[in-house]
C-alpha positions as CSV (number, residue, x, y, z in Angstrom):
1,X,120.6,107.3,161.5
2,X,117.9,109.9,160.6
3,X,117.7,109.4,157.1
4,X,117.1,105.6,157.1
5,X,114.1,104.1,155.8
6,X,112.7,100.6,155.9
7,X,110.1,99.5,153.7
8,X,108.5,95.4,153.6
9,X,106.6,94.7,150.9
10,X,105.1,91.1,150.2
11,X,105.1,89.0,147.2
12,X,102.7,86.7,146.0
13,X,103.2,84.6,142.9
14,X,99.9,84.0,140.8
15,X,101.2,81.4,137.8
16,X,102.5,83.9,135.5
17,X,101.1,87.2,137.6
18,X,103.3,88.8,140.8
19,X,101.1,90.8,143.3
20,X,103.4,93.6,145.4
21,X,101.7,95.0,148.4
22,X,103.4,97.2,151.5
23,X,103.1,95.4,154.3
24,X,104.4,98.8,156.5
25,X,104.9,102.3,154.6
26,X,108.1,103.6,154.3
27,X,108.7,106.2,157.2
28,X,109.6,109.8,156.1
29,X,112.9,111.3,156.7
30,X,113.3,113.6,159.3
31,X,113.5,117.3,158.4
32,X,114.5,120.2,160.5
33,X,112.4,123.4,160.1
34,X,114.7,126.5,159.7
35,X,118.0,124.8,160.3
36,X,120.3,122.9,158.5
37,X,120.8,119.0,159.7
38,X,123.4,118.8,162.3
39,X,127.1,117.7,160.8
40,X,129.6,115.4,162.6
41,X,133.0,116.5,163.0
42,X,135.3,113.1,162.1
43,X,138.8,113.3,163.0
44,X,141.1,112.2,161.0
45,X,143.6,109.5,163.1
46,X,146.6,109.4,162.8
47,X,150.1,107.6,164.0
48,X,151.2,111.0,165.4
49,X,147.8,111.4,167.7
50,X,147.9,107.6,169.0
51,X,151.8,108.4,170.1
52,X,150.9,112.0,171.2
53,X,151.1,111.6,174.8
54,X,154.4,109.0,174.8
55,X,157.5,109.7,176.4
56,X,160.2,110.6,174.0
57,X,162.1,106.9,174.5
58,X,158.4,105.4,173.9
59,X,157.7,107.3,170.4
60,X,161.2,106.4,169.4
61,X,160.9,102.6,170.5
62,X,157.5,102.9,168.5
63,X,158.6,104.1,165.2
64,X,161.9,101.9,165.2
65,X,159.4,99.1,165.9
66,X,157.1,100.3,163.2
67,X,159.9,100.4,160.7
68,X,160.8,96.6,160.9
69,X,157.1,95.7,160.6
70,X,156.9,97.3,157.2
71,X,160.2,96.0,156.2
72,X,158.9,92.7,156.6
73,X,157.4,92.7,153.3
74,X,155.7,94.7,150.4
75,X,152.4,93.3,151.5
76,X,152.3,94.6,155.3
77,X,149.5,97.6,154.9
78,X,149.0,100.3,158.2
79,X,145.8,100.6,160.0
80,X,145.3,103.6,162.6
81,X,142.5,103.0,165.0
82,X,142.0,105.5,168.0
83,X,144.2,104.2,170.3
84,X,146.4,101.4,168.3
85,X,148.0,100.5,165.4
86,X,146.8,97.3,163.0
87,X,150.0,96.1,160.9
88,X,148.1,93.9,158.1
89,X,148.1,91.3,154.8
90,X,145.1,90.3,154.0
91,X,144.2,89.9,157.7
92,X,146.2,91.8,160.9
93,X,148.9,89.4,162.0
94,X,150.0,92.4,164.6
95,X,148.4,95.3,166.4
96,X,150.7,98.0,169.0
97,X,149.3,99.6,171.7
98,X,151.3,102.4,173.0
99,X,150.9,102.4,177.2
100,X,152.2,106.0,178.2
101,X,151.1,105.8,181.5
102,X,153.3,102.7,181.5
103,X,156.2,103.7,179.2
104,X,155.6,100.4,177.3
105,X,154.0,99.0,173.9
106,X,151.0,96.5,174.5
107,X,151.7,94.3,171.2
108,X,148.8,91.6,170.1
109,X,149.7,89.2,167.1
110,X,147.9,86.7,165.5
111,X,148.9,83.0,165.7
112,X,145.5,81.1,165.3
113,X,146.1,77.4,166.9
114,X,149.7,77.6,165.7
115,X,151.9,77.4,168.9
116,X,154.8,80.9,168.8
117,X,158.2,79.6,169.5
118,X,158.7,82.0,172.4
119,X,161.8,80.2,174.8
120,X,162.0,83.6,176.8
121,X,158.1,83.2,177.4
122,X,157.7,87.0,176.7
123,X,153.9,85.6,175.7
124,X,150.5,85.5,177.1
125,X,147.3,84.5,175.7
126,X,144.9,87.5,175.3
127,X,141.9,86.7,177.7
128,X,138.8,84.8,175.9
129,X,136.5,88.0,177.0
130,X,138.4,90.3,174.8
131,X,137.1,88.6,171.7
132,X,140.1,89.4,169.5
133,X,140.0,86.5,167.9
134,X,142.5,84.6,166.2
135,X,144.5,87.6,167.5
136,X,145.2,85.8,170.7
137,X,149.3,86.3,171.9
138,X,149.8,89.2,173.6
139,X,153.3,91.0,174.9
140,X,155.1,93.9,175.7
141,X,158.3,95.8,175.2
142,X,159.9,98.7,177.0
143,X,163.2,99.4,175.2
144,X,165.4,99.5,172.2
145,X,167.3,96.3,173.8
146,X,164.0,94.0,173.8
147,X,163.1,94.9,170.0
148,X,165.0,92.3,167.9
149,X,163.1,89.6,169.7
150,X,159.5,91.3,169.6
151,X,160.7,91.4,165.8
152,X,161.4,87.3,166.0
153,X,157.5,87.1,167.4
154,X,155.8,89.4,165.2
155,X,157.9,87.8,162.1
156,X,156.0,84.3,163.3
157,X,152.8,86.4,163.0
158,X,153.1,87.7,159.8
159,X,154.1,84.0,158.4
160,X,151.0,82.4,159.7
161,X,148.8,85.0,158.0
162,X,148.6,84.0,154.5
């Protein structure tokens, strides 16, 4: 950051006197002769550019999916992050991943040390290095026929998150 200035000062406490003193002076900001400070171009994200390069089946699996994770309640709030999607309460319970390259959606929920009810064992546990978390059950879909189950997990998500 260019602008950002530190300054310590030091307090002493003398009965009912206070003594300030700068321990370091506060640096100056950094100006640039002639020219105006450089600006940063921020991009806004959106669904569209996370789904950009999907196959047509993918996008449409994507958005059918995206649509029964909102209609699982007036409190489920949409995140867009440069390559994924957070579905949220007052914590994300789910987050999809669109895989072009592999024609599949990479889905993460949150189930803390509650244990998913998953007989098809469509679930893994996301590896420890990834940090994610209490965000730690991981699967993936691939077509329209596999959606009403990945709904039956992510539902178990959004109940464990209060």
């Amino acid at each position: 950051m260019i602008s950002a200035s530190v300054e310590l000062k030091k307090y002493s406490f003398y009965g009912n006197l206070i003594s300030v003193e700068d321990v370091t002076p506060p640096k100056k900001a950094r100006t640039f002769k002639g020219e105006e400070p450089p600006t940063v171009e921020v991009k806004e994200r959106t669904i569209e550019g996370v789904v950009k390069t999907a196959s047509p089946e993918l996008k449409n699996l994507f958005f059918k999916l995206r649509n029964g994770i909102l209609e699982l309640g007036e409190d489920v709030r949409e995140k867009v992050g440069g390559w994924y999607i957070d579905y949220r309460k007052t914590s994300t319970f789910a987050s999809v991943n669109p895989k072009p390259k592999k024609n599949r959606l990479l889905i993460y929920i949150k189930m803390g040390d509650k244990k998913i009810l998953d007989p098809q064992s469509w679930t893994k546990p996301v590896p420890k290095s990834f940090s994610y978390g209490k965000i730690n059950t991981q699967f993936e879909i691939s077509e329209l026929g596999q959606l009403k189950y990945a709904m039956d997990l992510i539902r178990q998500a959004y109940d464990y998150v209060p």
